[in-house]
Structures are given as C-alpha cells and as structure tokens.
C-alpha distance (Angstrom), angle and dihedral (degrees) to the residues before:
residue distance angle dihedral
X1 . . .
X2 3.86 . .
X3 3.48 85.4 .
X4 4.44 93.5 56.6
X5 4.38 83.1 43.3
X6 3.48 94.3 62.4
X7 3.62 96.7 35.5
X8 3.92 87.2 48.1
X9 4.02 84.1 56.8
X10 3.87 98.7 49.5
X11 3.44 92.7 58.2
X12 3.60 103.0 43.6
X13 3.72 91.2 45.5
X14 3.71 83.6 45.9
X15 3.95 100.1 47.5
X16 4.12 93.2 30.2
X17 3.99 84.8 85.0
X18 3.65 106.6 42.3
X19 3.62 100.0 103.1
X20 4.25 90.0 59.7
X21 3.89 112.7 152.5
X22 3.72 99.0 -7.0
X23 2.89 134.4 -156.8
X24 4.10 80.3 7.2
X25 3.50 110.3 78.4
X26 4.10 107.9 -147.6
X27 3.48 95.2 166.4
X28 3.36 114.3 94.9
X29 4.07 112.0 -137.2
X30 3.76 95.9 26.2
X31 3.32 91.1 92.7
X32 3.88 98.7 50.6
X33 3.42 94.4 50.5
X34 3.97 90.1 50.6
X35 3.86 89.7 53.8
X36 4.14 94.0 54.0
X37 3.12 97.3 41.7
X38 3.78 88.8 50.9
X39 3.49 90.2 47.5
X40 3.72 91.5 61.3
X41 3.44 91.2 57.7
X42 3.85 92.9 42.0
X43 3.49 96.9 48.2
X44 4.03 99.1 32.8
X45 4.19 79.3 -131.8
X46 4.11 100.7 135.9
X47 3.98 82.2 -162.4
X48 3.88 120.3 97.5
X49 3.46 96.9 -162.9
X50 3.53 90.2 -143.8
X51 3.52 129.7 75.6
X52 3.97 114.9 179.6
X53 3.81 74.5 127.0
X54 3.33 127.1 27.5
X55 3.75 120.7 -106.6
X56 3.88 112.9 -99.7
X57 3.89 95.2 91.7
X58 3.92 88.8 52.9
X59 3.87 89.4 48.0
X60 3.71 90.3 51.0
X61 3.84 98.2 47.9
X62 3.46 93.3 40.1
X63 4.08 86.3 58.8
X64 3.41 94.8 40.1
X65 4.22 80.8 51.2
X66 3.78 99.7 51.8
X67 3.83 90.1 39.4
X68 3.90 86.2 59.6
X69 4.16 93.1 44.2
X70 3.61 85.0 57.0
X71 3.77 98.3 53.0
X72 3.70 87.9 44.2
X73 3.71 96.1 40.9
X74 3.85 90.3 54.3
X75 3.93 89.8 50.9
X76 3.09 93.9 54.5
X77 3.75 95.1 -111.6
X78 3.99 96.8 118.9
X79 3.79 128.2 35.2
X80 4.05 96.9 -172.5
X81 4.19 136.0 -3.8
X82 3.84 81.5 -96.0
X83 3.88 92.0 74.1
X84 4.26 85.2 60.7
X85 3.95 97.9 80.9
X86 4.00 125.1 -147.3
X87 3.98 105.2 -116.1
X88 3.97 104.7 -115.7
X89 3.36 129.2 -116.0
X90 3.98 132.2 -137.8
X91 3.22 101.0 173.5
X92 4.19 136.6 -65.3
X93 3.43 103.3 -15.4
X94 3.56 101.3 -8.8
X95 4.05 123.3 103.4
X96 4.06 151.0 88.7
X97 3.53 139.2 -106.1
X98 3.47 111.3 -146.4
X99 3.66 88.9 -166.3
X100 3.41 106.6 32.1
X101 3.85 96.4 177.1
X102 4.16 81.4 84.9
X103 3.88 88.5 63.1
X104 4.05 94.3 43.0
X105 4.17 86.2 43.1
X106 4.18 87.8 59.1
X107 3.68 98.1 32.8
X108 3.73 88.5 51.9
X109 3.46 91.4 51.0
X110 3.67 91.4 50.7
X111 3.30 89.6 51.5
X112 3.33 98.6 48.6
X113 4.01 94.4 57.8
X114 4.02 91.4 50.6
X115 3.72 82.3 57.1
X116 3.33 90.5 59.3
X117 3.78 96.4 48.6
X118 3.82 87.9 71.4
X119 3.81 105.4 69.9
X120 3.99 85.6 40.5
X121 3.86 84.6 67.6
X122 3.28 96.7 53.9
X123 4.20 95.5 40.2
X124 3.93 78.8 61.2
X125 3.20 98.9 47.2
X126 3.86 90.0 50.4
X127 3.86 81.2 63.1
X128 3.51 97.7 52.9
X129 3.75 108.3 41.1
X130 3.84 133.5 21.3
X131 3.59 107.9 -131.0
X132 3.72 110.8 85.0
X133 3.96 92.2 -139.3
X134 3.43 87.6 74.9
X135 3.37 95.7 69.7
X136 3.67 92.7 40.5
X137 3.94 88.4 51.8
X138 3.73 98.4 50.5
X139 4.17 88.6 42.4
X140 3.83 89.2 56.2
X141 3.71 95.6 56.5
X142 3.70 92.0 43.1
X143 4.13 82.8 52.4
X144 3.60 91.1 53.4
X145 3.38 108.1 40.3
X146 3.84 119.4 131.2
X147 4.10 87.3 -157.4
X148 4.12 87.1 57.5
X149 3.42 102.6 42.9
X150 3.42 99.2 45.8
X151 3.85 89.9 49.0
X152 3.72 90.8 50.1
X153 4.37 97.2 50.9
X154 4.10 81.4 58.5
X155 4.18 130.4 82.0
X156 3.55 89.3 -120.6
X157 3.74 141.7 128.4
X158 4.09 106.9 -121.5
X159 3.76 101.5 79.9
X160 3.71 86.7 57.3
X161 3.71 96.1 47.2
X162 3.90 89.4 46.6
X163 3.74 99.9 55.7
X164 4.06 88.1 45.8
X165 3.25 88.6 43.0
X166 4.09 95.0 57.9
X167 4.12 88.5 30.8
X168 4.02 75.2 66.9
X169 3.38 98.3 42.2
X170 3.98 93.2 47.3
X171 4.19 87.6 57.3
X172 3.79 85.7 54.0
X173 3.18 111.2 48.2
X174 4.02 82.6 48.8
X175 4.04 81.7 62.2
X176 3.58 85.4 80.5
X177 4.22 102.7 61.3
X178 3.45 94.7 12.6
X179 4.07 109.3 42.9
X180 4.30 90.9 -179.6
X181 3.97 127.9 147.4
X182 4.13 80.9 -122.7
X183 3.69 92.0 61.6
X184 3.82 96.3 49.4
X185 3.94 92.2 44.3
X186 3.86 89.1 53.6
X187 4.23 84.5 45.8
X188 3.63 89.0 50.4
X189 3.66 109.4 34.5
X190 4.02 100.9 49.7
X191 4.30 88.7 36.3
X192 4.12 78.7 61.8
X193 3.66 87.1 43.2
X194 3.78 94.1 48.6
X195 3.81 87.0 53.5
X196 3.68 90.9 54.3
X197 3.71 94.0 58.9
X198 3.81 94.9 45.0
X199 3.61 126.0 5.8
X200 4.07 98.9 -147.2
X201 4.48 78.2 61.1
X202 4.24 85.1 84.3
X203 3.80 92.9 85.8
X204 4.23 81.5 77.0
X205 3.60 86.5 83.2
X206 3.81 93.1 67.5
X207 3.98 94.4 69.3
X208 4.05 87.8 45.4
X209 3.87 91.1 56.6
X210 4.40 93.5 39.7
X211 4.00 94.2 59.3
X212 3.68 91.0 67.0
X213 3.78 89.6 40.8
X214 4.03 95.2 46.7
X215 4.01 78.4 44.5
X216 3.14 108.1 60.4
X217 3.90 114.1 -13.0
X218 3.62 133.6 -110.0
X219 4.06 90.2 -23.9
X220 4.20 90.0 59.3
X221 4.30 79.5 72.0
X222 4.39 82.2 68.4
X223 3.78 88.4 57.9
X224 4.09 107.6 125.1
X225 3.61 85.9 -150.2
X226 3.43 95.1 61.9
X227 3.79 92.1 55.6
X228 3.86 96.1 40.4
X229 3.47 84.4 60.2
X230 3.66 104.0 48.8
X231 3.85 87.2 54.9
X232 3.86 87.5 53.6
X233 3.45 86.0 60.6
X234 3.68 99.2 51.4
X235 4.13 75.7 44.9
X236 3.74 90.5 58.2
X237 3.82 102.9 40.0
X238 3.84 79.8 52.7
X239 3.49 101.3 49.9
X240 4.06 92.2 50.5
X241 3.46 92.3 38.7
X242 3.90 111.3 28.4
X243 3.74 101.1 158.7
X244 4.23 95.7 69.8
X245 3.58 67.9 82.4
X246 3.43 113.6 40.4
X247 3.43 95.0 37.4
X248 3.60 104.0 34.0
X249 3.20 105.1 154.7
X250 4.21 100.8 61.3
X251 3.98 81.7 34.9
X252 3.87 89.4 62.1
X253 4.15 89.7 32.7
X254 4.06 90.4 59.3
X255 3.62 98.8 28.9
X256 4.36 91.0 57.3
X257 4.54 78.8 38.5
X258 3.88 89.1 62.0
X259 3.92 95.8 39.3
X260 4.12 109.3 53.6
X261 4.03 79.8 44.7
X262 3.67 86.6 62.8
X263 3.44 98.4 41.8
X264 3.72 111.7 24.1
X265 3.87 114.6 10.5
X266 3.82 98.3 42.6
X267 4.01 128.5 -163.7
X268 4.02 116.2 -104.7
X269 3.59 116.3 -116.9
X270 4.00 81.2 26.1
X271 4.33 107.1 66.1
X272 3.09 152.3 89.8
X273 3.81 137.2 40.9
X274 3.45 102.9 25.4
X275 3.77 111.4 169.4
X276 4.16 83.5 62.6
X277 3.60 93.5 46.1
X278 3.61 97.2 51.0
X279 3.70 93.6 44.4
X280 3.76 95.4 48.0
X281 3.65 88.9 44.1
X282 3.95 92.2 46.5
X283 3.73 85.3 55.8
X284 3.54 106.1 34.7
X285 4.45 89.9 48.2
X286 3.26 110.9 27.4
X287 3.86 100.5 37.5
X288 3.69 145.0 -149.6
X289 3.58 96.2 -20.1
X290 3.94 96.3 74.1
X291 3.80 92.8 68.7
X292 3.99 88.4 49.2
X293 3.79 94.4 55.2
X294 4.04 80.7 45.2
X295 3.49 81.2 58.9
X296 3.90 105.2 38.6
X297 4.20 87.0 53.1
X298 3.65 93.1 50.2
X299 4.18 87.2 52.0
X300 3.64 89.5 44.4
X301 3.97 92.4 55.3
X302 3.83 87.6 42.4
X303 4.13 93.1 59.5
X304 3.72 90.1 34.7
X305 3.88 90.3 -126.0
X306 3.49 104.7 179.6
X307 3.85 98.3 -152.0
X308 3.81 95.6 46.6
X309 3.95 79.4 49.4
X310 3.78 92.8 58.8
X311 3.68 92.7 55.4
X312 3.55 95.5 56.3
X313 3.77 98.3 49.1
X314 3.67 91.3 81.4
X315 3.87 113.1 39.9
X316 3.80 86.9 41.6
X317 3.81 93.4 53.7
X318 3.76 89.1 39.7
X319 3.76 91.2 48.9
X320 3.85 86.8 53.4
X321 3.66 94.2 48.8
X322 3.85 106.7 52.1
X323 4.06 87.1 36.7
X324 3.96 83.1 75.1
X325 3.66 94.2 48.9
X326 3.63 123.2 98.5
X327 4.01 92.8 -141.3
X328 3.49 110.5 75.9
X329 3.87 117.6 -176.6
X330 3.72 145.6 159.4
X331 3.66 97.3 -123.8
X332 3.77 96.6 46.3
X333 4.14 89.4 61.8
X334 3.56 91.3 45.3
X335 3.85 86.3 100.7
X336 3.51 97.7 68.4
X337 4.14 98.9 53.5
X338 3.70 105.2 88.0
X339 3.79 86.8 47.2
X340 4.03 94.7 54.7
X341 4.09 85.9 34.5
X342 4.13 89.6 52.0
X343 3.72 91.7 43.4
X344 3.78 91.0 47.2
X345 3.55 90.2 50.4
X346 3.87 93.4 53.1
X347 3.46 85.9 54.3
X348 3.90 94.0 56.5
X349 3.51 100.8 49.0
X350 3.71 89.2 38.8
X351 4.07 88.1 66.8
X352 3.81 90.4 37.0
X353 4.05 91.9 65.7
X354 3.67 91.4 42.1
X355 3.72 91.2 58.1
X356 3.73 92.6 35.5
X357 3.74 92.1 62.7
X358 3.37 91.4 67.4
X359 3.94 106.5 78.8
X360 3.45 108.5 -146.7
X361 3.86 87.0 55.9
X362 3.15 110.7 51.4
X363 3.76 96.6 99.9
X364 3.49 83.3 53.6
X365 4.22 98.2 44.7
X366 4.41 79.7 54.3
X367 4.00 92.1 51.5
X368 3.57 90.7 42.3
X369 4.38 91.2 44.5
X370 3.68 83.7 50.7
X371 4.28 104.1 39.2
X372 4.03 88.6 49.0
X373 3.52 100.4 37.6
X374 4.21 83.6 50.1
X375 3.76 86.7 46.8
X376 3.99 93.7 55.8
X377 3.71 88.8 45.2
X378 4.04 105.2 47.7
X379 4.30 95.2 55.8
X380 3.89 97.3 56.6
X381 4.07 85.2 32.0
X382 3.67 92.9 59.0
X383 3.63 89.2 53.4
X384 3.73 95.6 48.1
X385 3.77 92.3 51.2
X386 3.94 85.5 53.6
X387 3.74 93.8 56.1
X388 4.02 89.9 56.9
X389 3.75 89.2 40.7
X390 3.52 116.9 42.3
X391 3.69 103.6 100.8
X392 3.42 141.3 -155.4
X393 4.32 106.0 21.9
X394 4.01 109.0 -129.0
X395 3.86 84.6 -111.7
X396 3.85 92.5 66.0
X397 3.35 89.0 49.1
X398 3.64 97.9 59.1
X399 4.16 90.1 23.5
X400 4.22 84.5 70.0
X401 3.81 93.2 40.9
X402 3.55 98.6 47.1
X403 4.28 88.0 45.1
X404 3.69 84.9 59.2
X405 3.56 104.9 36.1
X406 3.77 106.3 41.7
X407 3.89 116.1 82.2
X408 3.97 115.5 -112.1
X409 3.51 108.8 -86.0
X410 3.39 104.8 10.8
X411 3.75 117.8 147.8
X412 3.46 123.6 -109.4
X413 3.67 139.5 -177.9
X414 3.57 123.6 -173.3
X415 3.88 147.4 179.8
X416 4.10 132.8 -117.6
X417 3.51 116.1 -60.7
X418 3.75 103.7 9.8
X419 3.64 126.3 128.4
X420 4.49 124.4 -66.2
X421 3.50 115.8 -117.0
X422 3.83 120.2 -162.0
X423 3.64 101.2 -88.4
X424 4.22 82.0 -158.2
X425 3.80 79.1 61.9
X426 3.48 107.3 41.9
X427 3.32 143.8 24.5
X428 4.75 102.5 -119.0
X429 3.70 120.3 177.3
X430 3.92 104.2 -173.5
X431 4.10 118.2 -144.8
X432 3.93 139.0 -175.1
X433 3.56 93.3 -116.1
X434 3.84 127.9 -7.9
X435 4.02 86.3 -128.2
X436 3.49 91.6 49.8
X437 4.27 80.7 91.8
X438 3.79 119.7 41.2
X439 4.20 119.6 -104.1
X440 3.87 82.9 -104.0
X441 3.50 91.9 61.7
X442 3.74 98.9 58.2
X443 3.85 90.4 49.3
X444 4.15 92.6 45.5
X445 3.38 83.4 49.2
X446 3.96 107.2 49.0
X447 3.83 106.4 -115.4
X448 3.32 114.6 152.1
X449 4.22 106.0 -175.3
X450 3.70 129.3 30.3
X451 3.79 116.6 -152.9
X452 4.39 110.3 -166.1
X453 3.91 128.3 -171.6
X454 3.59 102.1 -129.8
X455 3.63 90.8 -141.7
X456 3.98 92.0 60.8
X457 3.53 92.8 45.7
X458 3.80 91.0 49.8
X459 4.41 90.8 56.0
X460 4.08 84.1 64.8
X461 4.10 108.8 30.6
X462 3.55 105.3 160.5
X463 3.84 94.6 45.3
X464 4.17 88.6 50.4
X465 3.75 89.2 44.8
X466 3.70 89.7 65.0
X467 3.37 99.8 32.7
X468 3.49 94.7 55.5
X469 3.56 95.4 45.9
X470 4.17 85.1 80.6
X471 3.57 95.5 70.3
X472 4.47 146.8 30.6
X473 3.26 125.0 -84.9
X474 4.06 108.3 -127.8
X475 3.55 114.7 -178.8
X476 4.18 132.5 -22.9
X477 3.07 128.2 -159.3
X478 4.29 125.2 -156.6
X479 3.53 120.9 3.3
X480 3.62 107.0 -122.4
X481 3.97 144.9 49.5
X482 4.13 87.0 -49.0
X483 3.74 88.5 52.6
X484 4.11 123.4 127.9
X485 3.85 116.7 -153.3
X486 3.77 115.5 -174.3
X487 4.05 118.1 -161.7
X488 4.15 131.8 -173.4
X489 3.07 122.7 -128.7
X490 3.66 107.2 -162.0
X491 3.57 99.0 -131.6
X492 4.09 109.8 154.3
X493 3.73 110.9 -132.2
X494 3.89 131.9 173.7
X495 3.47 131.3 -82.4
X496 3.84 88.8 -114.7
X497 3.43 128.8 64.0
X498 4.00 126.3 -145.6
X499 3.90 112.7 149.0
X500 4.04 90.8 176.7
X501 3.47 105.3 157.9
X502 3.84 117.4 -158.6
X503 3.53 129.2 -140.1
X504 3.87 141.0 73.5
X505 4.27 77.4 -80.8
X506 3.74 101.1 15.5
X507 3.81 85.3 -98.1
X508 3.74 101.4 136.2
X509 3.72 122.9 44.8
X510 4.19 135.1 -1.5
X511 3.68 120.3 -148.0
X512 4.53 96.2 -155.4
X513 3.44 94.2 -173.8
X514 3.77 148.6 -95.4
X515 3.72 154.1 -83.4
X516 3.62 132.6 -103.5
X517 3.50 113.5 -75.1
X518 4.11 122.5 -132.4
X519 3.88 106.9 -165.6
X520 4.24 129.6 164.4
X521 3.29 117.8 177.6
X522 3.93 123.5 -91.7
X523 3.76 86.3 36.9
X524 4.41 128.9 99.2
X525 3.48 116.6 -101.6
X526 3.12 113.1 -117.7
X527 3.80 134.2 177.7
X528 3.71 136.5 178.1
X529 3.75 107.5 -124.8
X530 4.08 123.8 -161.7
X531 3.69 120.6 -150.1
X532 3.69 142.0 168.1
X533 4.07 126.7 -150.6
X534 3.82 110.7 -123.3
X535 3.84 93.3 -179.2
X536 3.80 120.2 98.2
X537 3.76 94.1 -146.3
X538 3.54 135.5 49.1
X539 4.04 108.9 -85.9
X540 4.19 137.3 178.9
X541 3.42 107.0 -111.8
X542 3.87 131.6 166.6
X543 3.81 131.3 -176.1
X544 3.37 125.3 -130.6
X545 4.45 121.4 -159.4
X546 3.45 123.0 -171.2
X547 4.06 118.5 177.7
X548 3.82 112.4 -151.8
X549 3.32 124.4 -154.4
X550 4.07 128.3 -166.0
X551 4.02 109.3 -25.9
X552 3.74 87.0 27.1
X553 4.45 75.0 -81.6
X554 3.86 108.8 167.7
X555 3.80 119.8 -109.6
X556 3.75 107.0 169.1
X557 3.85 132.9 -2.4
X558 3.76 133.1 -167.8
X559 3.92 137.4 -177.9
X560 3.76 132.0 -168.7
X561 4.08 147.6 133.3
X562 3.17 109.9 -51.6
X563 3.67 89.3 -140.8
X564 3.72 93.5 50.9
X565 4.19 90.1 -132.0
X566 3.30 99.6 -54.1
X567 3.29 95.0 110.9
X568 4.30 133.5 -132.0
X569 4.00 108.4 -6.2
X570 3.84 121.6 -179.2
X571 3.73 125.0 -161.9
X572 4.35 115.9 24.1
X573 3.94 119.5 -23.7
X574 3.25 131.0 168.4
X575 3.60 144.8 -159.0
X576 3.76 150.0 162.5
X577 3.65 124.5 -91.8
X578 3.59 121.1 -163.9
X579 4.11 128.7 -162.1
X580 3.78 123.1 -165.4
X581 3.52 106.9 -132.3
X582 4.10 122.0 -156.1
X583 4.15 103.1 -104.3
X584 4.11 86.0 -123.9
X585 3.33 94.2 57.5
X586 3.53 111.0 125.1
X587 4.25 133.3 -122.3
X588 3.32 117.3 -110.5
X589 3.84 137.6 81.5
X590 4.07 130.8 -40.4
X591 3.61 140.5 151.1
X592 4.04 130.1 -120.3
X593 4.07 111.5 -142.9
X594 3.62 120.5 -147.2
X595 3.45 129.2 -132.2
X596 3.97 134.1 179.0
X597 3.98 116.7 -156.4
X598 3.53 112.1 -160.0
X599 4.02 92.4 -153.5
X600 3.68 93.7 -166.1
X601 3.91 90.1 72.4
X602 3.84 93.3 17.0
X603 4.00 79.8 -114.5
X604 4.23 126.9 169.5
X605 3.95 88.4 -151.7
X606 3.93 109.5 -148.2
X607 3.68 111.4 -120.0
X608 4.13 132.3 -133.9
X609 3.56 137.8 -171.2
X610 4.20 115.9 -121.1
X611 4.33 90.2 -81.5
X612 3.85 86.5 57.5
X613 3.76 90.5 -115.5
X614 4.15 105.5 153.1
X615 3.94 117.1 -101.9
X616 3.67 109.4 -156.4
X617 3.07 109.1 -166.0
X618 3.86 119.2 9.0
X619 3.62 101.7 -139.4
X620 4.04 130.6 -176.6
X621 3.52 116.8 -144.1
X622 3.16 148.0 -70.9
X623 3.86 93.5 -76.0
X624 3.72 120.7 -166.4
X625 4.01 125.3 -129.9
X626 3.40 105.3 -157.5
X627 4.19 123.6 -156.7
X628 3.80 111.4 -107.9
C-alpha cells in the first residue's frame, strides 16, 4: 500500500506539469523533436535524419502520433497527416504549437516512462537488501526528485534512457541469485535499448560484465552468458534504432556532431567546471541523501560486498565521465539518482536495524526510520512542488505586455528564450545574440523593437553596455538572469505594413510596406514603396506592378529596376514607383500586385510572409481614385 502512495505521488508530481508554457514553447529542443518525429509520420520515412540522439524517442512519438491521427481520423476530426501542424519555431526557445495536444501527447508519454522508473528502484532494491523499506525508501526519492520530474515534463530522451537503463540494471543484479540466460537477455537487451534513447546510457554495460567478475574472478569474464548478452544489446540498440545501420554514414556524422559539443565545443550558459557543478547541484537539489549513498558505497567497498559493489560500478564511472565534459546539465546526471537514492536508502535502514536490535529502542529506531527518511524526502520535495507551482514564467509576463503594447506590425527581432509574439501580428526575426549584428544593422534593416534575455546579455557585459547605449530602454521585465529587457530602436517605418519576402524561401528581397497613397483621377499612380535586400551578394532584380481593377481585371502594368539605377543596395531602400493610368479610367477602389523578377533566371519569385506561409499574390491596398 505504501508502495501504490508513493507511486501515486511520482506520477502526479510527474504529470501535474505537463501542460508548462502552452501553446508557447520555451523550451528549447521540444520543438525540434516534435517536427521529426512528425515528419516520420508525414513522410512515412522511419529515418530521422538526425542523430544527436539516437532514434528511440522519435520512434516512440511518432507511434504515439499516428496512434492519435487514427483516433482523430476516425472521428472525423482529421482528413489527412497534413491537418497535424509542425509547432513553429522563432528561434531558441521561442515558438507556438498550434496544436498543442502533440506536445501534451509526448510529454505525457515521457512522463509516463519516469513513472515507471520508480517501482524499478525499489524491484532492485528488493534484490539488494532484505527489508522491504528499502525499496520503498529509495522509490520515494526517485518520486520526488526535482532532477526526474523536471526531465519527465520535457520532449526529451533521458526519462527513457533511465527506466531502460534500471530495467537493465534490475536483470543484473538478479545475475547474482538467479544466474539464468533470461536474466542476462533482459541485462542485455534493455542496456542496448538504454543506449538507443541516449548514447552516454552505454556505461550500463559495465555492471553487466562486473557480476561475473565479483562472482567468480577473472574466469567469470569466459562466461557465454556474458557475451550472449552483450550481443543482445547491440540486438536491442538495433532494433530501436535500426538506421545507425542503414544509414551509417549520417548515424556516425550526428553521433561524432553531439560528442565534441560535449566535450570540446561546449554550450553557453551550460560549461565549464563540471565536477563542482554537479556536486553542488547534487547537494543543493536533490538533498541530504546524496552524501548518504556517498557513504553507503564507501561501506560497501569497505566489506567487499559484491552486490553493493555492482551498484556503484556505474554511477561512479558515469560520474567520472560527464565530470570531463564541458556541458554540464541537470538532465544529463539524472541517470545516476536512483543509484545514490537506493544506496542512501540502504544506508537508512541499515542504521534502523542496528538500533532496533536493541529493545528498549525500538520505538525510538521507528521514529528515527520515519524523522530521517521524512527529512531526505521534504528538501528535493519542496523543489518538486515548486516546479508545478511557480506560476506565470517571466516570458508571459512580458509576452502579454509586449502583445498589447507593441503597434501591429511592428518589426521585431529578438534573442533566445524571450517571449513569442504572434507572427500573424508582427513581423519577428529571431537571432543568437542581438549584438551579434552592429546597431546600424537593425536600423538598415527596418527593426523597430529589440527584445534581450538578460542572461545572454549578462555572458558579454561590456560589449551589451555599448551596444545598448544606441537605443531606449522600453520596458523590463525580472531582475535577474531570467530577466527580459525590450529596447526601441527608432527606426521610421511606413504606415503600411507588407513583410512579403520573395524567393523560393523568402531568401532574397522583402517588400516592408508603403506610404499613403494620394490619387485623382486622370493622374499616374504612384506609390512610394519600402524594401530591404535579403541577398548577401549583389543580384539583378526588377519589379513588376500590376493595378487590378474589378475581377482582379488588369488596368495598367509597369516593370523596372528595382533599384531605380542606383545600383546594388543592402539593408532598406526605398523609392517611388509610378504607373500610367488610362485617362478614362474610372475613381473608385483597386489593388496593385507585386511581383519580384529575379532577372538572372528571368524568374517571378513566389513570395511568403515571415512563417513561410505562401503569399499569392502580393497585393497593395485598396487604393482610392479620387474624382478631380
């Protein structure tokens, strides 16, 4: 009954959080793994063609996807696997689901397997110690952990290599009572399955291969077993993901990407020193109980207990590895808790039957079981309750100010991890870093707001300082490393907003918009046009205007250089455009289409707004003739 309680708690601290930011997507590869996992279902193509991680938490979500387009489908609530939309991306941290029940479909299913890493703590601890509080012990602080939960509210691949990871771990330490083929094909097929949800997972194998050592010696390494079930994991990396074979060559290509980031190029916000990060974070999250599994391993090495041994092989190797890395993170020592939280709890009960042996203390050895093991439980539980509970993010905050504040299409650019604005409703280019162009830049090139992540601006001080010093501070929101600052530029801009970007990916040229237009009849049109050069490299270009009339029928048309013979001009330009007009043409309203000829390839590009959603056609207006 315990047992249920605390399983009951995992999940619903676990699941309470799923729905975080929605429809906003603030964390920052959510959204990527949405879109490939979509794309397998899209495309029917089981590869990812991308393998910074290895494929098994595409497969799943991709299941978990078509499972869903069938229910809908058969409701009546999709007609084809175009109706389920790919979540859009900003930049870092910054986008929308339109369909957010995708994101709540793969968090749930990450939650759901993190769940399920807390009864396979205490299964292994059942194995390694007698008292069945143990296992409760050790299954509580896996329940509560800050590190877990947080890991299993997020599309992302470590809950899924955890509970393989300890469903590998379970058949091993069962090695040592129950020596059967079964138990090393359950060792070896989900270690290979661990592996396929997270590469850095492989060190598993090293417990598998010390239980026949700590056995029986050097001659437990001749053990058949041993090497039936290292092929099984091969076998089960393989069969989750199948195209590190197939397609070895990107496998190998992404799989070398992800590692020299890890170890040699690094992640800002996310470097340096990490043996005294993780151990200060260890302590600092997680609590008390990671200096009493320190403990519990050192007495295990002391009486040479070969079980206890086998559950230190891995975290300590682990620990070892990622100390050397130059990414340090809180999800990538997630693997590593139960261990530390099993340990601990040997430890615990351990000291409770020493004291309850003594009869006129065993009242007191119960209190004692039940204060300390309370104690380990309330720091990382006080942090768990704050993930579900700490209301509204900084970024909503300033996301609802800034959607009231800032004019309709005004033209924004903005940093990592800063608020989403309506892309319907403005026009948002996202960047690295805001100083990664010069202030120049951002007035050549129209934009009207900046929005800046405190944090990023806080990794390069001096250079902000001065960069910032060309514009006005607006609005800010939060005062420290989660704080959004949002600056004007002063850039003039035209009444009317376009933002139709030419090109077969809106890669070459950007009509912004227009002035008013003043037009009697008998006269030319003409209209002042605003436009900024998207193209790195000088290119031919000619615009072509055609005004329609009634029907969309076409009453004048006129083609010229876009830059009017003044040659190449990068950034915003603009220009007057004038249409002659037949005298009996009649007041009233009409509409001028916009076309871009790439001359080079006597091309009409097609045009797009800043999603990438097809305009067809670009057209001004309505603009007035007025009667003389």
């Amino acid at each position: 009954m315990v047992l249920g309680i605390v399983l009951l708690a995992g999940g619903a601290l676990r699941f309470a959080g799923i729905g975080y930011g929605l429809p906003y997507t603030y964390r920052p590869d959510e959204p990527t793994m949405v879109v490939i996992a979509l794309r397998m279902l899209k495309s029917g193509d089981l590869n990812p063609h991308w393998f910074g991680y290895p494929s098994l938490l595409f497969d799943l979500n991709a299941m978990a996807y078509g499972l869903y387009f069938i229910l809908g489908h058969l409701a009546g609530s999709f007609g084809t696997t175009a109706d389920l939309p790919y979540p859009e991306i900003v930049t870092t941290g910054v986008g929308f689901m339109a369909a957010p029940t995708l994101f709540l479909i793969s968090r749930g299913l990450t939650a759901l397997t993190s769940t399920g890493t807390v009864p396979l703590t205490f299964l292994i601890c059942r194995r390694l110690h007698a008292n069945p509080w143990t296992g409760i012990i050790a299954a509580a602080l896996v329940a509560v952990s800050p590190t877990a939960i947080a890991s299993s509210q997020s599309i992302a691949p470590d809950s899924f290599a955890l509970f393989f990871l300890l469903l590998s771990f379970w058949g091993t330490i069962r090695l040592f009572d129950e020596p059967k083929l079964s138990n090393y094909a359950l060792a070896g097929l989900a270690a290979g399955i661990a592996v396929s949800a997270k590469y850095n997972a492989a060190l598993i194998v090293l417990p598998m291969m010390a239980v026949p050592l700590l056995k029986s010696g050097w001659r437990g390494l001749r053990s058949k077993e041993l090497y039936f079930a290292l092929v099984l994991c091969g076998v089960g990396f393989l069969i989750a993901t199948p195209f590190a074979l197939l397609d070895l060559e990107s496998f190998l290509t992404g799989a070398r990407v992800g590692a020299v980031q890890y170890a040699v190029e690094g992640h800002a916000g996310q470097e340096g020193n990490a043996f005294q990060w993780y151990t200060a974070y260890l302590l600092s999250v997680e609590g008390a109980f990671v200096l009493l599994g320190c403990v519990q391993a050192v007495r295990y090495v002391y009486q040479r207990n070969s079980k206890g041994i086998s559950v230190l092989v891995f975290p300590v190797a682990y620990f070892v590895l990622v100390s050397q890395l130059v990414i340090r993170n809180e999800r990538t020592i997630l693997l590593i808790i139960p261990f530390l939280g099993i340990l601990a709890a040997v430890l615990v009960v351990d000291l409770f039957e020493r004291v309850d042996q003594l009869q006129n203390l065993r009242r007191l050895a119960w209190a004692g079981l039940l204060a300390l093991s309370a104690y380990l439980v309330v720091i990382p539980l006080q942090s768990a309750l704050a993930l579900n509970s700490s209301g509204l993010d900084t970024r909503e905050i300033a996301r609802r100010w800034l959607e009231s504040n800032l004019p309709p299409g005004a033209r924004v650019a903005q940093e990592p991890y800063t608020p989403y604005l309506s892309t319907q409703r403005f026009t948002v280019q996202g960047v690295s870093a805001i100083v990664d162009h010069s202030p120049a830049w951002y007035k050549q090139n129209g934009f009207e707001y900046l929005i800046l992540n405190v944090a990023i601006a806080q990794s390069q001080p001096a250079k902000y300082s001065e960069f910032l010093a060309q514009f006005d501070p607006i609005a800010q929101f939060g005062n420290n490393a989660s704080g959004i600052q949002v600056f004007k530029t002063g850039v003039a801009l035209p009444p009317h907003r376009v933002a139709a970007r030419y090109g077969d990916y809106g890669e070459h040229v950007e009509l912004i918009g227009y002035d008013d237009v003043h037009w009697a009849q008998g006269d030319p049109l003409q209209v002042h046009l605003y436009w900024r050069a998207l193209d790195e490299k000088p290119e031919p270009y000619e615009v072509e205007l055609r005004l329609l009339g009634q029907s969309d029928r076409e009453i004048a048309k006129t083609r010229s250089d876009l830059f009017q013979g003044k040659g190449w001009q990068s950034g915003m330009f603009d220009g007057t455009w004038t249409v002659a007009v037949p005298p009996e043409t009649a007041p009233g309203s009409y509409h001028l289409q916009v076309n871009v000829i790439w001359m080079r390839y006597a091309y009409s590009m097609p045009a797009q707004n800043w999603t990438g959603q097809r305009i067809d056609p670009v057209l001004l207006g309505p603009i007035e003739m007025q009667a003389h």
